[in-house]
N, C-alpha and C positions, 0 to 999 in steps of 0.2 A: 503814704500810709504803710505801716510794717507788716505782714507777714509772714507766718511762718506756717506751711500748709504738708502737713505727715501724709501720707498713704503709704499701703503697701500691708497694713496688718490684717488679720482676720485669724481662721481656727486653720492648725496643721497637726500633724501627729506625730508623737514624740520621735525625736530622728529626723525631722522633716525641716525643711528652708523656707527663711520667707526676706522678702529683700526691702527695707521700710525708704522710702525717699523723703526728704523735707526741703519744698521748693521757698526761698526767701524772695521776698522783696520788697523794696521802700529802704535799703541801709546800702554799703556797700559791703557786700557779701566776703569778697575774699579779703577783708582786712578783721573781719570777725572771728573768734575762738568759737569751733560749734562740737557741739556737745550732744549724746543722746542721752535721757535720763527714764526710767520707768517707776510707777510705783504699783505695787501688786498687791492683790484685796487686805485689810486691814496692818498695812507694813508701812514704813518711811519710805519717799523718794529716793533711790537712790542714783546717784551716777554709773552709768554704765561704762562710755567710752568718748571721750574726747580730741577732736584732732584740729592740731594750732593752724596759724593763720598762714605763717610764712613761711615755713618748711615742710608742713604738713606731717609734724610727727606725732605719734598715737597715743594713748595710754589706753588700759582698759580694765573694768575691777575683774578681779580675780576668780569671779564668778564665771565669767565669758572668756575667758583670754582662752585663747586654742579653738575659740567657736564663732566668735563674733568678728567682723571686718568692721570698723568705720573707713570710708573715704569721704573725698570731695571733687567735683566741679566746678572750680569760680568762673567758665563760662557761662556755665549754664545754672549758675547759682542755688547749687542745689548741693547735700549733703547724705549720703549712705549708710543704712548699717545692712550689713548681709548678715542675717543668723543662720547658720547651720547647726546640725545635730542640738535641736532645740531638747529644749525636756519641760514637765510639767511646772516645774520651778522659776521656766522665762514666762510663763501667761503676765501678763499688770499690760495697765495702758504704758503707752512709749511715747515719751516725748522730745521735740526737737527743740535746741537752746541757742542763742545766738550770744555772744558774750564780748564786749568789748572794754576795757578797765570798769568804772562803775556802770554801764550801760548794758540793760539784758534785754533778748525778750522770749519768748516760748509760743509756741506753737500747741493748739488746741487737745492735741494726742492720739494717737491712734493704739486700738485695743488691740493685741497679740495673745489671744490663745491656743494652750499648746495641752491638746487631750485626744487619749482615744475613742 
């Protein structure tokens, strides 16, 4: 059975870090493209940061770049994003993407707000 299990979100205050984990299981993990995606009260999903299977290189929208880390663990089959210096514009639920050619799956989300 797949999945895909987030923690690590809750409320912080603008400036503030929070480090979201997404533990997989039921695939093989390190042959999967994993991806964090959020969507924020009445807005579209979007892609935040992406990192590939076999070199583990990064991308990240333009929104986060300079704040946001994705890594990975394929021991421990598990995938990271580190937010730093958040602002009130990172609050949306956060979710974790598993992606391999036509085959995905998502993980249930975990909510990130960021207020004083």
């Amino acid at each position: 059975q797949v999945q895909l299990v987030e923690s690590g979100g809750g409320l912080v205050q603008p400036g503030g870090s929070l480090r979201l984990s997404c533990a997989a299981s039921g695939f093989i993990f390190s042959t999967y493209i994993m991806s964090w995606y959020r969507r924020a009260p009445g807005k579209e999903r979007e892609l935040v940061s992406t990192i590939t299977s076999l070199y583990s290189s990064t991308i990240y929208a333009d929104s986060v770049k300079g704040r946001f880390t994705i890594s990975r663990d394929n021991a421990k089959n598990t995938v990271y994003l580190q937010m730093n210096s958040l602002k009130p514009e990172d609050t949306a639920v956060y979710y974790c993407n598993a992606r391999q050619r036509s085959t995905g799956y998502w993980g249930q989300g975990t909510q990130v707000t960021v207020s004083s």
